[in-house]
C-alpha positions in Angstrom: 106.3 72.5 117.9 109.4 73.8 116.9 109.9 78.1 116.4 112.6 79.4 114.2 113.2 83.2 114.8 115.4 84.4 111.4 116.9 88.0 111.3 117.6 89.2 107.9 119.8 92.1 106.8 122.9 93.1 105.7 125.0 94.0 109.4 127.1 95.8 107.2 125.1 98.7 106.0 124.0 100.5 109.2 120.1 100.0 109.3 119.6 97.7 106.9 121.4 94.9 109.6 118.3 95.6 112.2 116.7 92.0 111.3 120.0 90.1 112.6 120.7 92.6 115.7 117.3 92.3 116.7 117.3 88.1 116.9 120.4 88.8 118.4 119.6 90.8 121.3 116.1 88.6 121.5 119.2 85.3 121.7 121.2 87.3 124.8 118.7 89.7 127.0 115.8 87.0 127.1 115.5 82.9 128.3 112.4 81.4 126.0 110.8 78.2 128.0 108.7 76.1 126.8 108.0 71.9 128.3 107.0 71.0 124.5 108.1 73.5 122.1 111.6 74.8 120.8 112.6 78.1 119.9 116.3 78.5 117.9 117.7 82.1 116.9 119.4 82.5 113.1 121.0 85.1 111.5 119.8 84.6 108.1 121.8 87.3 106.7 121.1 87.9 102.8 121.0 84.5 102.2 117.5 84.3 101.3 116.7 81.5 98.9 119.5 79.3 100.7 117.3 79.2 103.6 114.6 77.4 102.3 115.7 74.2 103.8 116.2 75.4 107.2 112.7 77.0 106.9 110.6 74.1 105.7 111.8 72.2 109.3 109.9 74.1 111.5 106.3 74.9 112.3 106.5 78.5 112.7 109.0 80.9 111.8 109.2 84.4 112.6 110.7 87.0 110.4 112.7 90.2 111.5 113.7 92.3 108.3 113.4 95.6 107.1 110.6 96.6 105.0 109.6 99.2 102.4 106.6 101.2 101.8 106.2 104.1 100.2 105.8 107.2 102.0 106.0 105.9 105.4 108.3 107.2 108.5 111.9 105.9 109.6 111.0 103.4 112.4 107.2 102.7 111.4 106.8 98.8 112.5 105.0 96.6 110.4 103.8 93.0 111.8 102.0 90.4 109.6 101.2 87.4 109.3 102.4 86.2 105.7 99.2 85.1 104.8 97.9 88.2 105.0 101.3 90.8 103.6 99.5 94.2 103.2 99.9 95.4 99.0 101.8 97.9 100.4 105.0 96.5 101.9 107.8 95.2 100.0 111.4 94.5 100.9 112.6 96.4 97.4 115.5 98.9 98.2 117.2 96.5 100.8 120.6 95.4 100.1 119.4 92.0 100.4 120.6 90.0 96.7 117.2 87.9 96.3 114.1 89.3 98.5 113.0 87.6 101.3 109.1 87.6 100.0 110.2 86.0 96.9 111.6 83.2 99.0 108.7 82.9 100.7 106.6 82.9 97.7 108.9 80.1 96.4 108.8 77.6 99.6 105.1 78.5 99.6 104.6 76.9 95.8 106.7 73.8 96.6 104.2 73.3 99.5 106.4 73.5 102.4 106.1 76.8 103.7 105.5 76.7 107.5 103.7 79.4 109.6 105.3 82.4 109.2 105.0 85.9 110.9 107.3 89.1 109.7 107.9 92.1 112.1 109.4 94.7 109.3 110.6 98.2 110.0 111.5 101.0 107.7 114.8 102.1 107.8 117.3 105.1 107.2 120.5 103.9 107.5 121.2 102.0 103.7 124.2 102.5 102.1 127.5 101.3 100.3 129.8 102.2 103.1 130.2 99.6 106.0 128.0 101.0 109.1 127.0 99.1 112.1 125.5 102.7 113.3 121.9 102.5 113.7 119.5 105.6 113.1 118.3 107.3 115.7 114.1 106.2 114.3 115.0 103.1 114.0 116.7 102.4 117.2 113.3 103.7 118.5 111.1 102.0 116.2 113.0 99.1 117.5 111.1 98.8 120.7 108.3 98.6 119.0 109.7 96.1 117.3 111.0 94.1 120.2 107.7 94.2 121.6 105.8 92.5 118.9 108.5 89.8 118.5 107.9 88.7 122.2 103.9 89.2 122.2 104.1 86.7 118.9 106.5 84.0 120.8 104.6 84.3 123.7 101.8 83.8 121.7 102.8 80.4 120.7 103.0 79.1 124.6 106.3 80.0 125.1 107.3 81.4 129.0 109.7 84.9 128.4 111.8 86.3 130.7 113.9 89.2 130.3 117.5 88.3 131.6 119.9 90.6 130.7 119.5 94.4 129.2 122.5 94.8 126.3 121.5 97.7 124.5 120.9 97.4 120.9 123.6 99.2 119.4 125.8 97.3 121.9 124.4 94.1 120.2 124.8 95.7 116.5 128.3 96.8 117.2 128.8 93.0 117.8 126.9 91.1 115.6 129.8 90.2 112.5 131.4 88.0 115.6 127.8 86.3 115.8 125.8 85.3 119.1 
């Protein structure tokens, strides 16, 4: 069984980056084990509908992004399986050029669309001006978020262990030299 953990986002634009920090500092402060299954870490960036063939070769994939849904709080976590996205999340307002979900929705009608989960979190921090500040909710929200990401590898079989503590901000501050 082979795991693909993709962080999208824009690094660039403060919160809207918290998909790529977050596989990032999953990448450095944790060791994944597994005697039959593989786990690898990309940053997926905005790439979206590029990805497609990187996503259709593994069995599971687990999706970090920001999400949007109307009315809800900076740092709210959402986590879904895509099988079952709730009417009421979207990734509209991101800086991302093509949506993840229509990505998805694409790989899914070619019939190659693997197992995927999505861990989304509403950000503050959007804008035109290069950032790699995160917002106070979000750096919060992003425990949350942390959490559900391990609970769902762990999930699949795989042993975690925590091995290092970089803060996330650390990380972000990083993440344009990649990991």
């Amino acid at each position: 069984m082979k795991l693909l953990v993709l962080g999208i986002g824009n690094i660039l634009f403060g919160d809207e980056g918290i998909g790529v920090h977050l596989c990032n500092s999953l990448k450095v402060n944790y060791e994944f084990t597994s005697t039959d299954k593989t786990i690898d870490f990309v940053d997926g960036g905005t790439l979206a509908n590029t990805l497609i063939p990187l996503i259709v070769e593994y069995d599971h994939v687990l999706i970090m992004d920001c999400v949007n849904v109307v009315n809800a709080e900076i740092g709210t976590v959402y986590s879904f399986g895509f099988d079952k996205v709730p009417n009421y999340i979207t990734w509209a307002g991101s800086a991302h050029e093509v949506e993840m979900l229509q990505t998805l929705h694409l790989t899914k009608l070619m019939g190659d669309l693997p197992n995927v989960h999505i861990i989304g979190i509403i950000p503050e921090i959007i804008g035109e001006d290069t950032a790699f500040n995160l917002s106070k909710s979000l750096l919060e929200g992003a425990v949350t978020m942390e959490q559900e990401a391990i609970s769902y590898i762990a999930s699949l079989g795989f042993l975690v262990k925590k091995i290092q503590s970089i803060p996330l901000q650390e990380i972000a501050n990083q993440s344009y030299r990649g990991f």
